[in-house]
VOMI-484500 format. One record per residue (C-alpha): residue number from 1; residue in one letter; x, y, z. Coordinates in Angstrom, 1 decimal, padded with zeros to 4 digits, always signed. Last residue first. Layout:
BEGIN
guvo NUM | miro A | px X | py Y | pz Z $
...
***
This chain:
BEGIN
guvo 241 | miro X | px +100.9 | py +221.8 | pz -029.4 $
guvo 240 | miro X | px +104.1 | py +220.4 | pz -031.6 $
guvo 239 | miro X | px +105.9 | py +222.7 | pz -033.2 $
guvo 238 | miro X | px +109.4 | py +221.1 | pz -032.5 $
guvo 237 | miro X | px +111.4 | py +223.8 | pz -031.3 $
guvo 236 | miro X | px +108.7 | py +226.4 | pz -030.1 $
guvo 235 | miro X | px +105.8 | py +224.0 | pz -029.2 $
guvo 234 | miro X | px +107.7 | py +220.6 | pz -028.0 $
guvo 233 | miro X | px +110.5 | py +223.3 | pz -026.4 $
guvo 232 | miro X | px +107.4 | py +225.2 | pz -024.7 $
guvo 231 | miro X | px +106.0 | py +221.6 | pz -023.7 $
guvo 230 | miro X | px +109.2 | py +220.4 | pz -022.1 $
guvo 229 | miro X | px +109.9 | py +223.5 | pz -019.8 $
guvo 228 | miro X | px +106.5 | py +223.0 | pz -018.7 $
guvo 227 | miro X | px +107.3 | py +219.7 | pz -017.5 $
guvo 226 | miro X | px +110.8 | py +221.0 | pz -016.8 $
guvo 225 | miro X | px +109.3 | py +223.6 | pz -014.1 $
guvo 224 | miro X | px +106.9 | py +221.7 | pz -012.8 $
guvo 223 | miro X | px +109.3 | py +219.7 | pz -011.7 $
guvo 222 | miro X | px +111.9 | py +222.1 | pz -010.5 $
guvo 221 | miro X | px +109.5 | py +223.8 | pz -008.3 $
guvo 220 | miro X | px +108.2 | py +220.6 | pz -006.9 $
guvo 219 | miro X | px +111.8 | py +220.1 | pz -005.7 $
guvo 218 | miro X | px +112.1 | py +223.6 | pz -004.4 $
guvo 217 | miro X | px +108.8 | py +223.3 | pz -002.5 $
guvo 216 | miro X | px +110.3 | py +220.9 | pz -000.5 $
guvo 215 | miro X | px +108.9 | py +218.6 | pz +002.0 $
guvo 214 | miro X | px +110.5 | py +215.9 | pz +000.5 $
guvo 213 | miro X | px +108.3 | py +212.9 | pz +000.4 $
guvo 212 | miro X | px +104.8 | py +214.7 | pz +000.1 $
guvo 211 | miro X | px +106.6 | py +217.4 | pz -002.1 $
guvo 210 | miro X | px +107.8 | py +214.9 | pz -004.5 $
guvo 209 | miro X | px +103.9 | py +212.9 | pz -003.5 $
guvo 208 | miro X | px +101.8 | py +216.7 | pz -004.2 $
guvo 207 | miro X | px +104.0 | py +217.3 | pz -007.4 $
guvo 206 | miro X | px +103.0 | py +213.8 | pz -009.0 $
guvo 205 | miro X | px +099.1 | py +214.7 | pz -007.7 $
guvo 204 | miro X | px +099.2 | py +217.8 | pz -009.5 $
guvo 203 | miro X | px +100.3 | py +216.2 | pz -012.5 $
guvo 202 | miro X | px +096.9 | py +213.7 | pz -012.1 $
guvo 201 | miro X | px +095.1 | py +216.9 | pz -012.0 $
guvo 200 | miro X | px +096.6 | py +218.0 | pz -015.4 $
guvo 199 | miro X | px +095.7 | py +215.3 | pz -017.1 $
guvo 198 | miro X | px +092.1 | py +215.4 | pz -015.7 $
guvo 197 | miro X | px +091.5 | py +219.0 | pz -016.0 $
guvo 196 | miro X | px +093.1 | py +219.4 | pz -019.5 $
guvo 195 | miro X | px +089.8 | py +218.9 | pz -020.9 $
guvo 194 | miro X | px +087.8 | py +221.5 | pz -019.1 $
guvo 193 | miro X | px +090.9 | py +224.3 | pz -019.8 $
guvo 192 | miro X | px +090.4 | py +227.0 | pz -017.1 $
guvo 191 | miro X | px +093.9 | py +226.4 | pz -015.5 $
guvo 190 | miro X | px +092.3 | py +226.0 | pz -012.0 $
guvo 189 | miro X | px +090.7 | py +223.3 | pz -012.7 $
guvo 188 | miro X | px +093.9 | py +221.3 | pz -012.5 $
guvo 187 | miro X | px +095.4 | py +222.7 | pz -009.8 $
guvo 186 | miro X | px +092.2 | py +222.3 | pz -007.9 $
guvo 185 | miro X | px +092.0 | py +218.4 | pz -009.0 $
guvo 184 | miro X | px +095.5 | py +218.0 | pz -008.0 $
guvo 183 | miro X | px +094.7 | py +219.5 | pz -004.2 $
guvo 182 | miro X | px +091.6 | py +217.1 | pz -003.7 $
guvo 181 | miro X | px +094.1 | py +214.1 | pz -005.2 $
guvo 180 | miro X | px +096.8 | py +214.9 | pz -003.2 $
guvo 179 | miro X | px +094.7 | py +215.8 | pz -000.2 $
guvo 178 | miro X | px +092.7 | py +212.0 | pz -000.4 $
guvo 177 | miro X | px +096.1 | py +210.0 | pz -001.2 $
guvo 176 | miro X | px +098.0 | py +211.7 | pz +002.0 $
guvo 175 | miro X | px +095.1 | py +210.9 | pz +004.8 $
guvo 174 | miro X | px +093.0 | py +214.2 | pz +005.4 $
guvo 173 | miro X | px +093.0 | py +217.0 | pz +007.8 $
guvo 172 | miro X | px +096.2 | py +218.7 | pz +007.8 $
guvo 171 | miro X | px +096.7 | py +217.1 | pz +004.4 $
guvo 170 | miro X | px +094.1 | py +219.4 | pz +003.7 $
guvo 169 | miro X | px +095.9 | py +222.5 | pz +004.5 $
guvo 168 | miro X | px +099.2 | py +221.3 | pz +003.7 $
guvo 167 | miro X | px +098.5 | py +220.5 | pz -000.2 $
guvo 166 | miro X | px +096.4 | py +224.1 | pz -000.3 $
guvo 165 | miro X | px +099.1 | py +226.5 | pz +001.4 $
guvo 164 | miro X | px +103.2 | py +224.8 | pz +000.0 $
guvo 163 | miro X | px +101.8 | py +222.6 | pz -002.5 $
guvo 162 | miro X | px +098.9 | py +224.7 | pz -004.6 $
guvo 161 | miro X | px +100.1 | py +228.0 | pz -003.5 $
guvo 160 | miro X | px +103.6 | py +227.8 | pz -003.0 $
guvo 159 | miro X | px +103.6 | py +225.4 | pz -005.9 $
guvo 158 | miro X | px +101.9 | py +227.8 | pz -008.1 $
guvo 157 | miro X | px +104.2 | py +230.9 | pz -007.4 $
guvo 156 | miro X | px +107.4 | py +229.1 | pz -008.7 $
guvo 155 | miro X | px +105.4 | py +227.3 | pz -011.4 $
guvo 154 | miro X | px +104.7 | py +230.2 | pz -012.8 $
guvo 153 | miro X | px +107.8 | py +232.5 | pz -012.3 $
guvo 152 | miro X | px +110.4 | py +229.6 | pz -013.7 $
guvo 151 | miro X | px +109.3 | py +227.6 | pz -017.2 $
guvo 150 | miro X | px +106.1 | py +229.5 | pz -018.1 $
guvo 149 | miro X | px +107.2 | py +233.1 | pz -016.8 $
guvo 148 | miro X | px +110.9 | py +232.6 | pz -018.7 $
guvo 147 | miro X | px +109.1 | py +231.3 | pz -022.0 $
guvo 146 | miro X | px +106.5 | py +234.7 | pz -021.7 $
guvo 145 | miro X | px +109.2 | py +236.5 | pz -021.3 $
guvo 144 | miro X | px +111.7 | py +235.1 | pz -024.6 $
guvo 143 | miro X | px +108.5 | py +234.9 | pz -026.4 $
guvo 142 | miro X | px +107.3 | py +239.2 | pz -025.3 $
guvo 141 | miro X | px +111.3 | py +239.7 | pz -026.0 $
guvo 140 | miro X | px +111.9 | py +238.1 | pz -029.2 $
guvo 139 | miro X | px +108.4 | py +238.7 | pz -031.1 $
guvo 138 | miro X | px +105.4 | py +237.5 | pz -031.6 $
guvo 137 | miro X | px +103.2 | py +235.7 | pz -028.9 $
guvo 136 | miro X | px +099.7 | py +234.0 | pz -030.4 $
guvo 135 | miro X | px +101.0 | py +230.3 | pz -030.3 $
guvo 134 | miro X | px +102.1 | py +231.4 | pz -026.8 $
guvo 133 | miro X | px +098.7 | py +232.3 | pz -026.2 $
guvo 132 | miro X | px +097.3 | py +229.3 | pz -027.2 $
guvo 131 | miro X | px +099.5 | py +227.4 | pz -025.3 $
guvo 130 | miro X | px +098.6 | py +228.9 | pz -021.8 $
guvo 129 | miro X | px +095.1 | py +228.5 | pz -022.4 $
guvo 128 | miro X | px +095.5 | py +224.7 | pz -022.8 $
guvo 127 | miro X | px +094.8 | py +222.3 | pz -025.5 $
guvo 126 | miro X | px +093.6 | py +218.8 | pz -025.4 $
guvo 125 | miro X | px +092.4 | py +217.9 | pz -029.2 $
guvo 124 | miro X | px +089.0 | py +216.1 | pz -029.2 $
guvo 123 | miro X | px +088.1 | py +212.0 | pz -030.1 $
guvo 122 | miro X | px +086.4 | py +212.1 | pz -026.4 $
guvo 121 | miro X | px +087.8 | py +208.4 | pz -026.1 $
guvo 120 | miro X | px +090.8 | py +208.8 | pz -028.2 $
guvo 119 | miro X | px +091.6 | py +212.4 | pz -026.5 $
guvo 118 | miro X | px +090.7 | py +211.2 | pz -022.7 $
guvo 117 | miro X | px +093.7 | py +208.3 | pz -023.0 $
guvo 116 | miro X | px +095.7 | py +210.9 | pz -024.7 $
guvo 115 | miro X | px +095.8 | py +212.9 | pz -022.0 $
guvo 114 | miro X | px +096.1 | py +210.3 | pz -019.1 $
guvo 113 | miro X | px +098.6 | py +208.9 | pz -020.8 $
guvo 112 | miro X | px +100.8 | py +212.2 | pz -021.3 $
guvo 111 | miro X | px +099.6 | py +213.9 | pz -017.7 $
guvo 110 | miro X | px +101.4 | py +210.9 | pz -016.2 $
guvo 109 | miro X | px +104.5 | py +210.3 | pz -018.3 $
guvo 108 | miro X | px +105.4 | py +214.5 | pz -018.0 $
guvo 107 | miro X | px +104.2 | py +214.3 | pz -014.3 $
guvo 106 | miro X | px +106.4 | py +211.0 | pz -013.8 $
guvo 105 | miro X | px +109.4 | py +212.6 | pz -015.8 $
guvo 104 | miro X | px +109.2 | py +216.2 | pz -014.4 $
guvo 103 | miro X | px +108.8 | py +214.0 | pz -010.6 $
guvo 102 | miro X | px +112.5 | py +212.3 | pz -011.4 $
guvo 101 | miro X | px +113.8 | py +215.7 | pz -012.1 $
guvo 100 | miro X | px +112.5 | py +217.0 | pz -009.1 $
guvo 99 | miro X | px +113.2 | py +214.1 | pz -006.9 $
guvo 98 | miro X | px +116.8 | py +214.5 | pz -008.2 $
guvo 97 | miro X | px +116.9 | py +217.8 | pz -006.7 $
guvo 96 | miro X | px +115.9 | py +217.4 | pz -003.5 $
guvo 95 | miro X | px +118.1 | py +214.7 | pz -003.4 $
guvo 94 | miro X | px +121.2 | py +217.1 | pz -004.2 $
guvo 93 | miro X | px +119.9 | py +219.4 | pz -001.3 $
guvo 92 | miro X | px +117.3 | py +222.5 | pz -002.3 $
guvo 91 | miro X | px +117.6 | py +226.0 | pz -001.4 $
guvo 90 | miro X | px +114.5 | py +227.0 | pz +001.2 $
guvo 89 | miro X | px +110.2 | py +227.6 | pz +000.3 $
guvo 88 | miro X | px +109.5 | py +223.8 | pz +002.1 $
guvo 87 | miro X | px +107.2 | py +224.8 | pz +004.2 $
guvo 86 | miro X | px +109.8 | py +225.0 | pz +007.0 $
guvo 85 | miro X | px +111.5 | py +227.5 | pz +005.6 $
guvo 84 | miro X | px +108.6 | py +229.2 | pz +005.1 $
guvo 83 | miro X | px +108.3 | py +229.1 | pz +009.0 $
guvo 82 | miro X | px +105.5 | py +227.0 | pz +010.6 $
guvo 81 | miro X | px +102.1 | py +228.0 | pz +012.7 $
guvo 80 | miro X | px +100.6 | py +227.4 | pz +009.2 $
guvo 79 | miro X | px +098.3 | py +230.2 | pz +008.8 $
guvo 78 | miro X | px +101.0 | py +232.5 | pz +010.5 $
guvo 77 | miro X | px +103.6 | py +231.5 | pz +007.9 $
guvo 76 | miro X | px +101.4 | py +231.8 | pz +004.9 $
guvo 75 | miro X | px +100.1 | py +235.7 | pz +006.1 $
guvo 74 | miro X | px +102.9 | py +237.8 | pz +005.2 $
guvo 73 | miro X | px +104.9 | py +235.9 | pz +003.0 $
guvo 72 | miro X | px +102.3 | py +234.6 | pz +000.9 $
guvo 71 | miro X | px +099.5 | py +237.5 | pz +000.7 $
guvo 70 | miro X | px +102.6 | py +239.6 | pz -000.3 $
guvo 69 | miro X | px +103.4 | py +237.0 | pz -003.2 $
guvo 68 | miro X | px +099.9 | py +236.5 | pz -004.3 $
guvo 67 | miro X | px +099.8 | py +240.2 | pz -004.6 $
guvo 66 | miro X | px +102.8 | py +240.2 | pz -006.7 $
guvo 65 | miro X | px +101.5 | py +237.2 | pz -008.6 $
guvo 64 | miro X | px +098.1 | py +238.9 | pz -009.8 $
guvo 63 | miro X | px +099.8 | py +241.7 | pz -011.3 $
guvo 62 | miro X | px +102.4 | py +239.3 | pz -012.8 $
guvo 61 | miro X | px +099.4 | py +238.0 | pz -014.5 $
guvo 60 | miro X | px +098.1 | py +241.1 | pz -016.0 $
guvo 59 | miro X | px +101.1 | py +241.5 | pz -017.4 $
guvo 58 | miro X | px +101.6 | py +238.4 | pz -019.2 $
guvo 57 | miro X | px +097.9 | py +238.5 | pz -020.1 $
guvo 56 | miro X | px +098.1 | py +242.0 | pz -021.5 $
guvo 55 | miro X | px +101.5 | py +240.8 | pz -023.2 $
guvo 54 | miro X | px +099.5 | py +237.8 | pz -024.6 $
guvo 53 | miro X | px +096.7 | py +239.9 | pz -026.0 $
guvo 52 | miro X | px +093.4 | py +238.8 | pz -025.5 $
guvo 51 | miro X | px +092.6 | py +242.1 | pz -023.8 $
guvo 50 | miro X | px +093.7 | py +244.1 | pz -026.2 $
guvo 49 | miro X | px +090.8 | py +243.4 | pz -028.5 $
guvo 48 | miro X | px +089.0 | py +245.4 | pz -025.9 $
guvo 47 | miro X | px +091.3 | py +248.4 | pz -025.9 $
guvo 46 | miro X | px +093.7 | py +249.6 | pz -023.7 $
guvo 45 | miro X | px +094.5 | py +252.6 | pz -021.6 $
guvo 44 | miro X | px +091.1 | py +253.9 | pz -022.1 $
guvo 43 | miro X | px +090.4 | py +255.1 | pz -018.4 $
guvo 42 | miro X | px +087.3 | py +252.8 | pz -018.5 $
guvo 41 | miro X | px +089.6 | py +249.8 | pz -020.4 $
guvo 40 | miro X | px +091.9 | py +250.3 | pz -018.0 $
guvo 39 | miro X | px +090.0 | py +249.9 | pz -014.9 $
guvo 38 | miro X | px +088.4 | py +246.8 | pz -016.0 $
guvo 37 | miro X | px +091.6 | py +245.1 | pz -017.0 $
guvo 36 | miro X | px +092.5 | py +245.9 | pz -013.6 $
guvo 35 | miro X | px +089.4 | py +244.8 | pz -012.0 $
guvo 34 | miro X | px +089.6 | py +241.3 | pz -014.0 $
guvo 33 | miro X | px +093.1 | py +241.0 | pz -012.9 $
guvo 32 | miro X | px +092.4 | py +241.4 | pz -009.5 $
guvo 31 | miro X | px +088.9 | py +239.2 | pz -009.1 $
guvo 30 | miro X | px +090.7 | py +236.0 | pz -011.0 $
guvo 29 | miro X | px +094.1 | py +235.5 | pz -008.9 $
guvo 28 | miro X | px +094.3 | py +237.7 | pz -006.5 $
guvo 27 | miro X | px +090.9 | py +237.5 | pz -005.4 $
guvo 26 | miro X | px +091.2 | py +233.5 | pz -005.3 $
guvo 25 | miro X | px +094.1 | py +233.7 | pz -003.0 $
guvo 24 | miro X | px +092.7 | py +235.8 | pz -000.7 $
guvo 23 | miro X | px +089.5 | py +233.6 | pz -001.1 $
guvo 22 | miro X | px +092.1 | py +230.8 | pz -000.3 $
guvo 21 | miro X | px +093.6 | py +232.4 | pz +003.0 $
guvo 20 | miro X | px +089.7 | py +233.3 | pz +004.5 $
guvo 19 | miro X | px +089.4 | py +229.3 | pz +004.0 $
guvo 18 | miro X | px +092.3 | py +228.2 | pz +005.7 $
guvo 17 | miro X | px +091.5 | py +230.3 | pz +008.6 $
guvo 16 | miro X | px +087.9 | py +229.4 | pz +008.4 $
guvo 15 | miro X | px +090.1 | py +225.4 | pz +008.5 $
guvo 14 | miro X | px +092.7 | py +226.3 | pz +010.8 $
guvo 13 | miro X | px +095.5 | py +225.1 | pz +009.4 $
guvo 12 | miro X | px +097.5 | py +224.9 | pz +012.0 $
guvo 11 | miro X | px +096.0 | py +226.1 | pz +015.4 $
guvo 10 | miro X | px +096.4 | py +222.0 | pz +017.1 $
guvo 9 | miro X | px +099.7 | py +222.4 | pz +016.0 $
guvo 8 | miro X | px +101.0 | py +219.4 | pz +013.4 $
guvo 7 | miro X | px +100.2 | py +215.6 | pz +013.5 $
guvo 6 | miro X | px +099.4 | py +215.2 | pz +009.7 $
guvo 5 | miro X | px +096.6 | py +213.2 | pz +008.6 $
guvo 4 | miro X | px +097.6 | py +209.6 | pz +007.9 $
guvo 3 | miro X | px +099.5 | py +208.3 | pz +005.1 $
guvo 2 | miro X | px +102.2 | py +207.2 | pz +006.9 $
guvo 1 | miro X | px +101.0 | py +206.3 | pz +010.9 $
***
């Protein structure tokens, strides 16, 4: 039946399984940079105010994405009882593709509305962490780096997580609408902006239906991609948070 939960191996998913895999995930992301920035500032590598810094926060992030991308490979496929391939983590087809571009424009028209709707009610300015610190980057190489993580490494490493582990482990066990929204509202929260919860939840819906209907973590890639894509150009070209 569409929409209902998936019929996949009866081990799939496991939900302490799944659970054991998201603290992983959760370690890498938040508890591993924290302990590195901790270790550094004992050993005196950096400095407190360095710690806001976008290169530290670059850095510090690609930290956390290596061990995401161990935990990934090594662990994702046995969680699943499926092959990455499988998952959706393979080259994309020509309709792959234009599901992509067609999800950039829903996510962009989604997170847009929603946004401004929550402005003009809340009469406050949406901003996220990420944009701050690229207001904050100087220099060629640190913007040119930071751009390429935003538009490509990001949302690369994001969909596996939040499509290609999270999306599947509750649509294991819940009807499509119920994991996309579940799933969105995680990707949302976990940029650690309040207001851009919302907005950004209902994004992370968009990417859960393109990878709902193609099964391709490719296609959500290149989604997420050009929506971010489209707010560096709105900041760097247009100045326009």
């Amino acid at each position: 039946m569409p929409g209902s939960p998936t019929r996949s191996s009866a081990d799939a998913f496991l939900w302490w399984r799944s659970l054991l895999f998201a603290l992983a995930l959760i370690a890498a992301g938040v508890v591993l940079p924290i302990f590195v920035a901790a270790f550094l500032l004992v050993g005196h590598a950096m400095t407190k105010s360095d710690l806001t810094s976008p290169a530290t926060a670059l850095g510090l992030q690609f930290v956390s994405y290596a061990f995401v991308l161990v935990v990934c490979l090594a662990y994702l496929p046995r969680l699943a009882r499926s092959s990455l391939a499988d998952l959706g983590l393979r080259l994309p087809n020509a309709a792959e593709v234009g599901w992509g571009l067609a999800g950039a424009v829903a996510m962009l028209v989604a997170v847009d509305l929603v946004g401004s709707l929550e402005e003009r009610l809340f009469h406050t300015k949406i901003t996220e962490t990420a944009i701050d610190l690229l207001k904050a980057t100087r220099g060629t190489l640190l913007t040119t780096l930071f751009v390429t993580f935003a538009c490509v490494i990001a949302p690369f490493f994001e969909e596996l997580q939040f499509r290609g582990f999270l999306y599947n482990a509750l649509r294991r066990y819940l009807p499509t609408a119920w994991a996309a929204i579940l799933s969105g509202l995680v990707f949302g929260a976990a940029h650690f902006s309040a207001l851009a919860i919302v907005p950004l939840a209902c994004g992370g819906v968009v990417l859960a239906l393109v990878y709902e209907r193609t099964r391709s973590l490719a296609a959500t890639t290149i989604a997420h991609g050009l929506f971010n894509a489209a707010g560096v150009t709105a900041l760097l070209v247009f100045h326009q948070a």
